[in-house]
Every structure is written in C-alpha cells, then in structure tokens.
C-alpha positions as CSV (number, residue, x, y, z in Angstrom):
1,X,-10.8,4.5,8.9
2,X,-7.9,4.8,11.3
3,X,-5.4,6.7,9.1
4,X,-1.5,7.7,10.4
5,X,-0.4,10.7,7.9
6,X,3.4,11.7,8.5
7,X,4.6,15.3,8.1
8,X,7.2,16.7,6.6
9,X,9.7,16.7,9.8
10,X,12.4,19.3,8.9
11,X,9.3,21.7,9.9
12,X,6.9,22.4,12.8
13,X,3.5,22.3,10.8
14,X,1.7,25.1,12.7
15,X,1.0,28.9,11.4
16,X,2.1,30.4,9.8
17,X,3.3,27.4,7.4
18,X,6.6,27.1,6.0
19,X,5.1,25.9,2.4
20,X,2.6,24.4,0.5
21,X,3.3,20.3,1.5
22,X,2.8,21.7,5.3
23,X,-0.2,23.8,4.6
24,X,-1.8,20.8,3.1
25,X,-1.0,18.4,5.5
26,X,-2.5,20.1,8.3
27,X,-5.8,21.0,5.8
28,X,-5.8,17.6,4.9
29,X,-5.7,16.0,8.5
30,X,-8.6,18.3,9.6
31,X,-10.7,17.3,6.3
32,X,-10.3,13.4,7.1
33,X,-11.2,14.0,10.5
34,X,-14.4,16.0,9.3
35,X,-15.5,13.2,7.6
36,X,-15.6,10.8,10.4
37,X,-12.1,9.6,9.9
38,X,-9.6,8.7,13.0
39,X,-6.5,10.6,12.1
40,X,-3.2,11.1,13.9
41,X,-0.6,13.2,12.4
42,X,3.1,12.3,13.3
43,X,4.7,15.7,13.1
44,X,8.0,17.4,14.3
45,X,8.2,19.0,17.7
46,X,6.3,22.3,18.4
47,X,3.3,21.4,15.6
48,X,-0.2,22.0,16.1
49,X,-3.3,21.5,13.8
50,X,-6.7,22.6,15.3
51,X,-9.4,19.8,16.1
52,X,-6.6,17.0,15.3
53,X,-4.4,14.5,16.8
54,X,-1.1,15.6,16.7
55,X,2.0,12.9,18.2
56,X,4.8,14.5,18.9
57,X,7.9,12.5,18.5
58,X,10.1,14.0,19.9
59,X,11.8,15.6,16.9
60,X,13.4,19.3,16.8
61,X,13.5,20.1,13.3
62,X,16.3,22.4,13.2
63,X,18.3,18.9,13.7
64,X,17.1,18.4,10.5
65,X,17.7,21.8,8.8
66,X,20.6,20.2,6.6
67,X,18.0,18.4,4.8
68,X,15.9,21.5,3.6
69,X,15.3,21.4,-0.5
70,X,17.3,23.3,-2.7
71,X,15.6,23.6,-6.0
72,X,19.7,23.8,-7.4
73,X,19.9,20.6,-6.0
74,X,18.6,17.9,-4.3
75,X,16.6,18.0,-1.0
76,X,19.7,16.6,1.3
77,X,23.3,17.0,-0.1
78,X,24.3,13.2,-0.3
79,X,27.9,14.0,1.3
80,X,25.9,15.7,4.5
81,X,26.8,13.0,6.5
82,X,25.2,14.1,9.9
83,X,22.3,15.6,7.8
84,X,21.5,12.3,6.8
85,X,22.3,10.1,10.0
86,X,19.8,13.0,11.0
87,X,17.0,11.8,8.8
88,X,17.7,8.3,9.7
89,X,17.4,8.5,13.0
90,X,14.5,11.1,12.6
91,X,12.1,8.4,10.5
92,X,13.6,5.2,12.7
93,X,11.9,6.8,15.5
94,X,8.9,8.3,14.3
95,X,8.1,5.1,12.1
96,X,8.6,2.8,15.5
97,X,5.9,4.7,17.0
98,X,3.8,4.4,14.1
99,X,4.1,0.8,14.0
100,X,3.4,0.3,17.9
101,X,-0.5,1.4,17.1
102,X,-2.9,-0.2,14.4
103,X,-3.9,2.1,11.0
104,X,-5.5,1.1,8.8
105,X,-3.4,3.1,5.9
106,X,0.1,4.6,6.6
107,X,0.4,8.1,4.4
108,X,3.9,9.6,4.4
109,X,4.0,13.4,2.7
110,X,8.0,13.7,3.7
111,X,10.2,14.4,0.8
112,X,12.9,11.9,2.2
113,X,14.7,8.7,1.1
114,X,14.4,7.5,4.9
115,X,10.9,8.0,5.0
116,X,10.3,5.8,2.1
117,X,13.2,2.9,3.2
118,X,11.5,2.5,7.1
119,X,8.2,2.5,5.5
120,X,8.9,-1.0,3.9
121,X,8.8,-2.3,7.6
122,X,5.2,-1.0,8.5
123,X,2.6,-3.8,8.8
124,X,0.0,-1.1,7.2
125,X,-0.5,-0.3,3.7
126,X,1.7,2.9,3.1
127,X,1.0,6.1,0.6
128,X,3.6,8.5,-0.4
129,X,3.0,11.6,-1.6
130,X,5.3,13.2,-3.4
131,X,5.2,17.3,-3.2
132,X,8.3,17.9,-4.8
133,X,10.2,16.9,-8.4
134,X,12.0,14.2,-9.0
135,X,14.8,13.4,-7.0
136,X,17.3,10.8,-7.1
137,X,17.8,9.6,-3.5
138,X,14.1,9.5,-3.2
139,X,13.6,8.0,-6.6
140,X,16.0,4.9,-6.1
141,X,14.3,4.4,-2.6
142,X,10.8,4.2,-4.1
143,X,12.0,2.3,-6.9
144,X,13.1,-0.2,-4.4
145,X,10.1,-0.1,-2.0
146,X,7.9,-0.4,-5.1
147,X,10.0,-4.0,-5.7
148,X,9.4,-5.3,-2.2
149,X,7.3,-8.2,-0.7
150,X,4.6,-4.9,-0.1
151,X,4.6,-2.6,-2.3
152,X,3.5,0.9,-1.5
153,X,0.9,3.4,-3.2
154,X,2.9,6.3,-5.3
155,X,0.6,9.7,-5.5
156,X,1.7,13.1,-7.5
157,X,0.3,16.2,-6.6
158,X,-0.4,17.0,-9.9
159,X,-0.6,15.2,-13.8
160,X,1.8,17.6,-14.8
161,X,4.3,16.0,-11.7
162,X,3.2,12.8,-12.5
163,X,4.4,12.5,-16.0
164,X,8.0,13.5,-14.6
165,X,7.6,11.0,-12.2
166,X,6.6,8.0,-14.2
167,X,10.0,8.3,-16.3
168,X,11.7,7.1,-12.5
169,X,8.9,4.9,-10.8
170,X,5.2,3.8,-11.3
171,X,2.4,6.6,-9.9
172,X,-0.9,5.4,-8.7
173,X,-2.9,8.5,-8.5
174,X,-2.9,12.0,-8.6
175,X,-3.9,13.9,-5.1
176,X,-3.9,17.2,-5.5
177,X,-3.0,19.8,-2.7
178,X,-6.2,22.3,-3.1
179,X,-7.2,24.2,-0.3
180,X,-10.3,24.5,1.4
181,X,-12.0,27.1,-0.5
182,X,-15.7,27.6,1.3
183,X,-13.2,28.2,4.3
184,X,-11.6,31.7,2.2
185,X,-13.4,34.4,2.3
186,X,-13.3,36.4,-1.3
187,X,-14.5,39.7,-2.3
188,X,-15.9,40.8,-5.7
189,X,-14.4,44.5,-5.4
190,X,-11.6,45.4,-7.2
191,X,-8.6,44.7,-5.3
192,X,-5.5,47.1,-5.3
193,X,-1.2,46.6,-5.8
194,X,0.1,43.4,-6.6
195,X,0.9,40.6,-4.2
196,X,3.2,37.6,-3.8
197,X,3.5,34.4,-1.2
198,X,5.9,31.9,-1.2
199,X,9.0,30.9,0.4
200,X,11.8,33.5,-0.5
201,X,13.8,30.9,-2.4
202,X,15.1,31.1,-5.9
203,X,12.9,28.6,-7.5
204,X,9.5,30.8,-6.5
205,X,10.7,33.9,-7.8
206,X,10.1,36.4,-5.4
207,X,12.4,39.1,-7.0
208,X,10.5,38.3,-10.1
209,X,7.5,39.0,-8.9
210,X,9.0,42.7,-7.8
211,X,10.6,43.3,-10.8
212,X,7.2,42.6,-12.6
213,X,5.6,44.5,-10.4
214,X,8.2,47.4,-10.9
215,X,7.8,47.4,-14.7
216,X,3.5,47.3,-14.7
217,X,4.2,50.8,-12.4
218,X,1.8,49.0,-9.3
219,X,3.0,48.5,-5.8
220,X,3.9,45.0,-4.4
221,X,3.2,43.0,-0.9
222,X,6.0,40.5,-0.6
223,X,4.5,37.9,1.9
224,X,7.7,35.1,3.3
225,X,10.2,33.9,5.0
226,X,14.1,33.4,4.9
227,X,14.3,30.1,3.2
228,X,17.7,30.8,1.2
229,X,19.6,33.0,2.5
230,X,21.9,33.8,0.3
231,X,19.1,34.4,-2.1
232,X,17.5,36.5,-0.1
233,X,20.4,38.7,0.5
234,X,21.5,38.6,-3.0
235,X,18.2,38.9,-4.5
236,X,15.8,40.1,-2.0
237,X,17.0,42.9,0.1
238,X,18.3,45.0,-2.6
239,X,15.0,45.1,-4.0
240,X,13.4,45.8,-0.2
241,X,14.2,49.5,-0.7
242,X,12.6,50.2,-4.0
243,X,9.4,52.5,-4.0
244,X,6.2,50.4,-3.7
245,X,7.8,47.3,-2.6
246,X,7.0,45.6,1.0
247,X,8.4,42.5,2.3
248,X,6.8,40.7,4.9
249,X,7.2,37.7,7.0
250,X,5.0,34.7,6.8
251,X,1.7,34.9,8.1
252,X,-0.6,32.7,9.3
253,X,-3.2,31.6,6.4
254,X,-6.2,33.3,7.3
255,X,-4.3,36.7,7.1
256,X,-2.9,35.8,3.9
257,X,-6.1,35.5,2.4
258,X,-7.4,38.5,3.2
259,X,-4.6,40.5,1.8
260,X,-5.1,38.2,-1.4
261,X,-8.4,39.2,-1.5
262,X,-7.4,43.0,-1.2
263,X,-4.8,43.1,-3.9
264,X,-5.9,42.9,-8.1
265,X,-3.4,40.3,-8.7
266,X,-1.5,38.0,-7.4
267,X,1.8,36.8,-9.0
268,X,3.4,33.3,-9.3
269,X,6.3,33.9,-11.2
270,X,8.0,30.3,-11.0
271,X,11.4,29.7,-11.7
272,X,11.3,26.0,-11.9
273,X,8.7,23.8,-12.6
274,X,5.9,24.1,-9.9
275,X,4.2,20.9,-8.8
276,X,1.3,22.2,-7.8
277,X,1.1,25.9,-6.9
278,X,-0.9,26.3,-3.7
279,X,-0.8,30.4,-3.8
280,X,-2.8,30.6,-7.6
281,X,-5.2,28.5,-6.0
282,X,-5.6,30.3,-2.9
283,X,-5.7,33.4,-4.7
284,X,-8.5,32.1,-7.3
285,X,-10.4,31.2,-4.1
286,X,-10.2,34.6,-3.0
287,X,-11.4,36.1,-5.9
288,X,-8.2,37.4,-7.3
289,X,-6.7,36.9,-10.5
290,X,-3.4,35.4,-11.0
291,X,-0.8,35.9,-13.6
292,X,2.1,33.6,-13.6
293,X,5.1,32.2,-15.3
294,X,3.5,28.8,-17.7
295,X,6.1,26.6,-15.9
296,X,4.9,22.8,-14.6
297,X,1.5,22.4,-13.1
298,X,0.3,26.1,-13.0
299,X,-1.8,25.7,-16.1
300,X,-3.7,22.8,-14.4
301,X,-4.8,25.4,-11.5
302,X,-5.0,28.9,-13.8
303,X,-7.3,29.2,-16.9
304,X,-5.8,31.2,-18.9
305,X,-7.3,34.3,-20.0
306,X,-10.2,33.4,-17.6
307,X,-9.2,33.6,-13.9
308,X,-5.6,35.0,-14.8
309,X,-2.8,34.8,-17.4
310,X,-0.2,32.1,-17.9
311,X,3.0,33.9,-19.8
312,X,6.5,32.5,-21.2
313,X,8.8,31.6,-18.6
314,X,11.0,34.2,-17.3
315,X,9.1,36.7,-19.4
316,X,8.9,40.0,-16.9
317,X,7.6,42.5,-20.0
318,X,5.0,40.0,-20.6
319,X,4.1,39.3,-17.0
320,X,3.7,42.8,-16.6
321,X,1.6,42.9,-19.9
322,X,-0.7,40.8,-17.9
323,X,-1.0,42.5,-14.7
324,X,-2.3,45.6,-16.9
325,X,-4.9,43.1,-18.0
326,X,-6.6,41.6,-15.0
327,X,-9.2,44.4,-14.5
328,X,-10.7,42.6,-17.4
329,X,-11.0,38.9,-15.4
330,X,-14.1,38.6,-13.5
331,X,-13.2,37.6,-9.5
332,X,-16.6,35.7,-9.4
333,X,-15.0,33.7,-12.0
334,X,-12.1,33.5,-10.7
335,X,-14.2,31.8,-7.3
336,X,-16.3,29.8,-9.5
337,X,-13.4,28.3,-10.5
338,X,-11.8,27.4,-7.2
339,X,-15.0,26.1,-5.9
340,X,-15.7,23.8,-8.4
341,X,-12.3,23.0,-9.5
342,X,-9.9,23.6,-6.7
343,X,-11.5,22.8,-3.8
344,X,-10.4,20.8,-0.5
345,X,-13.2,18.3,-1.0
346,X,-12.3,17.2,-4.2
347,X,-9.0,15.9,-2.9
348,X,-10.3,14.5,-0.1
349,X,-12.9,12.2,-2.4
350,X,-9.3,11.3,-4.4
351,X,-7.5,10.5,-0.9
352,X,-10.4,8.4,0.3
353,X,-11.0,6.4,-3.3
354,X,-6.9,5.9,-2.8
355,X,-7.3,4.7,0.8
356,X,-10.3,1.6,0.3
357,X,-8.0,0.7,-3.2
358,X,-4.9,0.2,-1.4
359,X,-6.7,-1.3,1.7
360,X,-9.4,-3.5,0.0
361,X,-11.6,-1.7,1.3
C-alpha cells in the first residue's frame, strides 16, 4: 500500500522528539515500512526518520510557533491572525504536494483546523488522527469534512479520548500511539531515584512530579524541554535548585530509555486529561513501574497495583504513598505488560485493518 502520513508541522520530527504525536509518527512510518508498506512522510523542514521517506516541503516550523497547544487553551489562539494565515499557507502547500503523487490512503496526525479543511480536496481516502482533546476550531472543521461529498476516517488515540470526542464528531477507530517495545531494552534490577519525561508544560506536571518526588525523600531526573515558558520559569526553575532534583533537556529516545530503565519509578503526574500517555508506556516497556495521576487515558496503559499505581488527581501525599510502594511491583510484569499490551505491532495491525476499511481494500 502506498501510504502519505502528514506530520505534525509546527515541529521538525527528528531526536530528540518534541512529544508524543512526533515520537509516534516517526515509529509509526518506520513500522509500515517494515511491513512492506510504501510510506512517505510529509514533515516540516529539518526532519529525519531512519530507513524512511521523508518530503520536505519546504516548511520552517518556527513560522508556525504561534500555533503550539496550550492545554489553557486551544492549540492556535483564533485572533492570531498571522499564526493562522501561517497554518493556511503551511497545509495549502504541503497538501498540493501530496495531491501531485498517487496514495493509496492520505493519514494526517496534525492537530490543525487547516489540515482537516485542504484534506477535503485530496483525491485519496484521508485519516485523521487526533493526539490531542477536543478542540473547537478542529472540531467544527471535522464536523464539516465529515458532511462532505468524501467523508474522511476519524481515529482517537485512546477509548478514553474517544468518548470526549464522540460528544463533537463521529470516531471510526481507536489507534493507539504504543511504542515499539522489543526495540527498549528493560532490566529486571532494581532501579534507583525517581524520573520524569515530558514536555515542561503545565498540563504534564513536571513540578508535580518534583514535589512528589520531594515529599517520598527520593531524588528526581527531570528529562524536557522549554515548552511554556512562563511555566517553566514560574514553576520549574525554582524547583531546579532543590537537593536531589535534576533537570535535563530532551534527549533522544534511546537514551531516555535507558535512564527509565535505571530509575524505580517513573512519574506521570498529569494535570489534564492525558490522551494517551506515551512515557507510562515507555517506562512499563523498560521494566519500570509507574505511578501517576488517574486522569484520562492513563488507566488504559497502567494496571493498577500491578505495573504501577494510579492515584487521585492532584494528590502529591498519595503519589508519594505510591512511589514508597513500587519495590513491591514486579519489572517483569511490568514488561509482560508492555509487550503484550502496549506494543508497536498492535497499532500497526489497527492502522492497517483502518487502511483496507477506508480503501476497500
């Protein structure tokens, strides 16, 4: 199957990834192209995915900073008029050179009402995936696409994400983000400190995860970028100078799992409701228990009380409780898990039953 996915253009999707939807879309392109499948990936300028067709289009994705998601909002502010001409222009192009080859299936991963709108033009049948919560720019251009002449294939990234989305437009399938876990290497030792990874924004929880950290008494490994920074001055560098606590800059994935595998826990401490959570399941894959906040899909990726704990929302005593715990959760369960649960193959299967349905194939 020829196959055209679309990244998410506001970033270069090359290590070390700016979040989950990127991570995926590069794991997902190499998958379909390990299983005989002709993939191109239509990417901003300066990407790279190993053993795949990448078109550059010419994009600079800092032209399209303004468009970032804000968890306090939605992922463009609606008055950012050059933001938005931005995305227009962005998607015109990049969906011109999509249409100037044949695919057999179109599948868009950006998180923006222009992706959606030019897709209604593409010859193709077209897939969007939707890695984020409901929005309503996006949400009123589905809703519209899903009313045209050719209507396009809706996927969550998760049934808890699915549910909210069904309240604002129909979703076809759930394709879940999980990571190629026979690729992580995991260790059955007990691990040592506490670690988090994720995008220092407010809805991840990042200072969180060090507070928690601070009241269990166990040093932390702060693993991100500069997403917010306002949050990350506010929240993030006061916290920088406490005893135990580290922050690092993003690194590239393979080094990320090795300090997973290192550390006893890893923390997800979500502040909003997490589609999917790509780090619990990385983690699980690396042998490492996770405890986390019980907020949106994380209780579709953790078993509770099994490969980590799931605690109240916002509750740091209890989180902490938990991270005094996790010498008591077996790592081999916690790879069982991920390999017959959370695995990269698994989605791929899902992506390809998707592809022949929507194709007639």
């Amino acid at each position: 199957m020829k196959i055209a996915i679309l990244a998410p253009l506001v970033t270069a999707i090359r290590e070390p990834q700016l979040g989950g939807s990127q991570a995926f879309v590069s794991d997902l392109a190499r998958g379909l192209a390990g299983r005989g499948h002709d993939v191109h990936v239509y990417a901003a300028a300066g990407s790279h995915i190993p053993g795949v067709d990448v078109l550059d289009a010419g994009i600079d994705p800092a032209s399209l900073a303004g468009t970032l998601y804000r968890s306090s909002g939605s992922s463009a502010d609606e008055s950012a008029t050059p933001s938005q001409a931005a995305a227009e222009s962005a998607f015109s192009v990049v969906y011109a050179a999509i249409q100037s080859r044949r695919y057999d299936v179109i599948h868009n991963h950006a998180f923006d009402a222009p992706a959606v709108r030019h897709a209604t033009a593409m010859r193709a049948p077209v897939v969007h995936t939707l890695h984020l919560p409901p929005d309503r720019a996006v949400s009123a251009a589905l809703r519209d696409a899903v009313r045209g002449p050719r209507p396009p294939a809706v996927a969550a990234v998760s049934a808890f994400q699915a549910s909210a989305w069904r309240r604002l437009v129909p979703v076809d399938a759930i394709l879940p983000p999980f990571p190629a876990t026979r690729a992580i290497r995991w260790s059955q030792a007990a691990g040592q400190g506490t670690l988090f990874a994720g995008r220092l924004s407010p809805e991840k929880g990042a200072a969180e995860a060090i507070d928690i950290a601070r009241a269990a008494g166990v040093p932390i490994d702060v693993y991100g970028d500069v997403y917010d920074p306002h949050y990350s001055r506010e929240q993030i560098e006061p916290r920088r100078s406490w005893p135990g606590v580290t922050v690092r800059q993003g690194v590239p994935r393979a080094l990320l799992w090795e300090a997973m595998a290192r550390a006893a826990v890893v923390l997800c401490p979500s502040r909003w409701d997490e589609p999917f959570g790509l780090a619990a399941a990385e983690a699980q894959a690396c042998g490492t228990p996770v405890v986390a906040f019980q907020r949106g899909a994380l209780s579709e990726v953790i078993m509770d009380g099994v490969t980590g704990f799931l605690v109240p929302p916002d509750d740091v005593a209890a989180a902490a409780e938990g991270v005094s715990r996790v010498a008591g959760i077996s790592r081999a369960a916690c790879r069982e898990h991920a390999e017959k649960q959370l695995d990269l193959d698994l989605s791929l299967r899902a992506h390809e039953c998707l592809y022949r349905r929507v194709t007639g194939g």
